[in-house]
N, C-alpha and C positions, 0 to 999 in steps of 0.2 A: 635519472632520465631513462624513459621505458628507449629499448634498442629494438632493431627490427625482429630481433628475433622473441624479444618480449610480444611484440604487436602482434607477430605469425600464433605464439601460442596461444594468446588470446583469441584471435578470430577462431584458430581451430576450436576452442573452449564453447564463444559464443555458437558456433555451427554445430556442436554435439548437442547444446540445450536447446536450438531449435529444432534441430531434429526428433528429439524425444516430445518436446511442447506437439510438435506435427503429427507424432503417433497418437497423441494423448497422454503422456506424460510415461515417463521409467515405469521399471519395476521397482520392488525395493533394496534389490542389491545393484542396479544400474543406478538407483538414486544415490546409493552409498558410493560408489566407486565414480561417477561424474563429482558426486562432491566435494571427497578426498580430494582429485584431481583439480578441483579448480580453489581448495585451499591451498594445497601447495605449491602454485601459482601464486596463489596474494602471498603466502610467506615471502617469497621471495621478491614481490614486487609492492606490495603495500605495508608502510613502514608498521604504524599501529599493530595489525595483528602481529607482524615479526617480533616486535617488541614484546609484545604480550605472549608468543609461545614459548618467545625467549626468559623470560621473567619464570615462567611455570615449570622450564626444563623439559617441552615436548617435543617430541620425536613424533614430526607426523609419519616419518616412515614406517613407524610402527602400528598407527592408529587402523583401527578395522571398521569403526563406524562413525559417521560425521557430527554424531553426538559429543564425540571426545574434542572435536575441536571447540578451542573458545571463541565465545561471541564475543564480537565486539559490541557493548552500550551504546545507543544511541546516542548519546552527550556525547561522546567521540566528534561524532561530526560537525559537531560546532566546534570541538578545540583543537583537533587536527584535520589533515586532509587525506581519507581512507581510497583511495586511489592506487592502481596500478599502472598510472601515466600520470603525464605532467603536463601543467594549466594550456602548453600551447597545441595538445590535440582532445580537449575539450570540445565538444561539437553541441551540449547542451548542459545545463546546474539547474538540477531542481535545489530548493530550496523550501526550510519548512516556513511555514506561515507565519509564525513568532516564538516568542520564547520569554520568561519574567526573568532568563538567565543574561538577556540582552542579546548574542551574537546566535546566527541562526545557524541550524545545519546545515550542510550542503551536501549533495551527493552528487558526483561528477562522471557526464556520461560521453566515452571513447563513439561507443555505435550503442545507435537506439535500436536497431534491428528487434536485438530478442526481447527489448522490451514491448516493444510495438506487437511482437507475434505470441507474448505472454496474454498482454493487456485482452488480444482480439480474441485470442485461442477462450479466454474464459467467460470474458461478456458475453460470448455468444452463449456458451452453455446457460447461464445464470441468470443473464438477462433479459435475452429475447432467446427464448431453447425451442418452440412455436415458429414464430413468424417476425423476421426482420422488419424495424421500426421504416416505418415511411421519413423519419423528419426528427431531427434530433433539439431539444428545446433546454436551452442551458442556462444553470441559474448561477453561474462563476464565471467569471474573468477570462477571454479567449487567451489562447497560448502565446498571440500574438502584442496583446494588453500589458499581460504578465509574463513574461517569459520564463522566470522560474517557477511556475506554478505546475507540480506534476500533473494537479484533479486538471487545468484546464488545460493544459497540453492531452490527457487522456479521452476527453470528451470530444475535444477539436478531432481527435486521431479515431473514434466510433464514426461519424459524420464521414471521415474522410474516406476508410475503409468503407464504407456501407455504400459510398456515394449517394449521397443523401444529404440535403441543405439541413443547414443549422442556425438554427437563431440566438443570440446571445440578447439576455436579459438582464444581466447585470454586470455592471462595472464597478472597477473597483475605488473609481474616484466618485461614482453617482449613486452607487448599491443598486438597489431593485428597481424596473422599470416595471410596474406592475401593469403600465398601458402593451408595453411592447406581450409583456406576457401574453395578455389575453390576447391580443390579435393573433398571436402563433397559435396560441389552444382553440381559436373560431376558425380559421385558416384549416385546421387538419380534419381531414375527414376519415383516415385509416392510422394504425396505430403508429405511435411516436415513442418518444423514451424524452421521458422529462429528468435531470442529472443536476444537480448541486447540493449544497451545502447545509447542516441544519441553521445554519444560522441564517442563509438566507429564504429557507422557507419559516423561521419565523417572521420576519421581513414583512413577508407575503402575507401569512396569518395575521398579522398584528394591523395590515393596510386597513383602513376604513372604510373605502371607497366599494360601493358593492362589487364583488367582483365573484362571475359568475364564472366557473372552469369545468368543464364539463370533456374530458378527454376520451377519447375514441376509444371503442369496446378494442382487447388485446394490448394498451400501451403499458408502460410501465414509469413507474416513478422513482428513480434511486436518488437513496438520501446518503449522504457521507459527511464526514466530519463532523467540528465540536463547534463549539460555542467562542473561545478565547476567552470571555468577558468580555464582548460585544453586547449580545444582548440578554435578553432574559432567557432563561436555559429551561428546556420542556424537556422530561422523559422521552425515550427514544419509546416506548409503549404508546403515550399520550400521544406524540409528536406525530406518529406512524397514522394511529386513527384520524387525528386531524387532517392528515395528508389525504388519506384516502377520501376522506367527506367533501372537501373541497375540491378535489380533481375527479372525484364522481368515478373512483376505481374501487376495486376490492384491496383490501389489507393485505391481502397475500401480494398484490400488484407494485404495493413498497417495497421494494427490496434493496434492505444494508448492505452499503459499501466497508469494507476496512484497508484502507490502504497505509501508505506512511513515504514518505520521501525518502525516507533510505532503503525503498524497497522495489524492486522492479515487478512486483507483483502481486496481487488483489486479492483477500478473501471478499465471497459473496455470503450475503442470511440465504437461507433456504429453510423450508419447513420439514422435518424428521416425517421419521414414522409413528413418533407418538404426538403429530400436531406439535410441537414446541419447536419455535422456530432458534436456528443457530446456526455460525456462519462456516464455512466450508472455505476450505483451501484447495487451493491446483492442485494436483499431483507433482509436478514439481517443486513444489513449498511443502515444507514439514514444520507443525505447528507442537509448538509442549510449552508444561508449565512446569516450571521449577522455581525452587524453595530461594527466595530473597536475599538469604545470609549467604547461605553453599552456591548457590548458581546449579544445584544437584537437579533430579527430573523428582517430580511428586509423584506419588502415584494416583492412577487414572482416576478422576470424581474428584479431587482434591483441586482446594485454589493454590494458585502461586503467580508468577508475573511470566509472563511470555516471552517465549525465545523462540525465534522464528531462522528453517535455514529453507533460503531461496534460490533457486541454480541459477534464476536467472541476474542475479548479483556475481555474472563475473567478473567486475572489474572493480570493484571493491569490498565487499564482507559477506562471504554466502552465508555466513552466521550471526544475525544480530539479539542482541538480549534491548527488548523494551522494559517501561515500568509498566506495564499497562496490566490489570488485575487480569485474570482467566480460571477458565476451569475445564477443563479436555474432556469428553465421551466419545463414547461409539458414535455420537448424533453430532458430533460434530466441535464447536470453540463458541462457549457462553463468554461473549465479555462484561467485564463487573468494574469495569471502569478504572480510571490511573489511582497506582500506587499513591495515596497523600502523604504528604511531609518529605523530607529527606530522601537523599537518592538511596535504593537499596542499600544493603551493606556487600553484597556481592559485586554491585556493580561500581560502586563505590572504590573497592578494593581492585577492581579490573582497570579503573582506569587509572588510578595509581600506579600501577606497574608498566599502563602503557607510557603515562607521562614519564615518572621519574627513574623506569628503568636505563640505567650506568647515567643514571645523575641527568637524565634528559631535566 
């Protein structure tokens, strides 16, 4: 049971990553020593990692960079609960979308504060960096629909911050309201920010019905998310230009979301300097790819699976290991899609030691 004085270092925790999110994000030795800092806080208060620095014989006191600390595997959060408080000061549970594992993950959130000033601090850069959306047009489930749903708690919270109406187009017991859509895209006359799902813009591609979408010079259209096996699965290439033809913007006007529910914070796509578009991380996120067996870092141009550490994860794992394939440059995080088959054998072995470490 987190104690008051668990709660006091936390808020102080969440108020140091607000504060740097407010400059514009750390240096790189502010980012190492805020992160230290708020892992060894979860040691002490979130079981799974303890377990797991405990199983490795680490000594964060000694550690000099936050690379040393282990991530915790996403599967984690389906099998336990990576938390530094307990279910009765809970204030929101995102939750992932599904899983062929059955039980979903959860990540449990004390204060949405720095999520909230993560989420806004970076849409702004990446989504509207120009000129704020008049009108926000949402093709996922409001926050109030789905309440563990991070994308529509996130979308709800752009609208809200911007003040700015929002219109929801899909639900999650009716899918796509392709009427209500278009009346929002005739309705707006100065730029908007259209936000959901690939699967629900093929919904929309797939409808028969003519539907004319023609969205206001400056909007933008962000696409996020996979498929499930829902429906039929388009290239994020293909999927991008379809988007664009139909909503009457430029290709560069799509721009990729990468989020994750165990994550309090958003990579955006952007286009480099040599035209090749790849997605970009906050300054308080540090993004690498390391070797599947070792959990080691590859080197730079090389693929491996993603381990991502996020400051604004204090109150559960500022270190998470995905399966998800990558490949790091100076230009930024190409993603090459999830690891197939079998969970890593790093990750695999990590979470063995969080389970059955002294016989859990």
């Amino acid at each position: 049971m987190a104690t008051t004085e668990d709660t006091r270092e936390s808020d102080a925790l969440h108020a140091r990553v607000r504060s740097e999110i407010e400059k514009g994000g750390p240096s790189p030795e502010a980012f190492d020593a805020l992160a230290l800092a708020i892992a060894a806080f979860q040691v002490r208060r979130v079981e799974p990692l303890a377990r797991l620095v405990r199983a490795k014989g680490l000594d964060l006191a000694s550690l000099r960079s936050v690379e040393e600390v282990p991530a915790i595997p996403c599967d984690v959060f389906r099998l336990k609960r990576v938390s530094a408080h307990g279910p009765a000061l809970d204030t929101r549970v995102f939750r992932t979308s599904g899983t062929t594992l059955g039980t979903r993950g959860a990540h449990f959130f004390r204060d949405l504060a720095t999520y909230e000033t993560a989420a806004m601090a970076f849409a702004s850069r990446m989504l509207w960096p120009a000129a704020k959306p008049t009108a926000v047009v949402s093709l996922a489930p409001s926050s109030t629909e789905v309440r563990d749903s991070s994308l529509g708690f996130m979308i709800d919270l752009f609208a809200e911050r911007l003040t700015i109406p929002i219109t929801h187009t899909f639900s999650a017991e009716r899918g796509l309201d392709v009427g209500a859509l278009r009346e929002a895209v005739e309705r707006a006359s100065a730029p908007v920010l259209v936000a959901g799902t690939a699967f629900a813009y093929v919904a929309l591609l797939d409808d028969e019905s003519p539907t004319l979408l023609r969205l206001p010079a400056g909007s933008r259209v962000m696409l996020t998310g996979g498929f499930k096996g829902r429906s039929r699965e388009i290239a994020e290439v293909e999927l991008r230009a379809l988007l664009a033809v139909r909503f009457g913007v430029s290709q560069h006007d799509v721009v990729g979301e990468y989020g994750m529910t165990e994550l309090s914070s958003q990579l955006y796509e952007a286009e480099s300097e040599s035209g090749i578009r790849r997605y970009r991380s906050p300054p308080w996120m540090r993004v690498s790819a390391v070797d599947p067996f070792s959990l080691e870092p590859v080197p730079l141009g090389e693929e491996g699976i993603c381990r991502i550490v996020d400051l604004a994860n204090v109150d559960s794992a500022v270190a998470i290991q995905t399966q998800d394939r990558v490949r790091i440059s100076h230009e930024g995080v190409e993603l090459l899609g999830r690891l197939p088959g079998a969970t890593p054998r790093g990750c695999s072995l990590a979470i063995e030691e969080i389970l059955l470490e002294r016989g859990a």
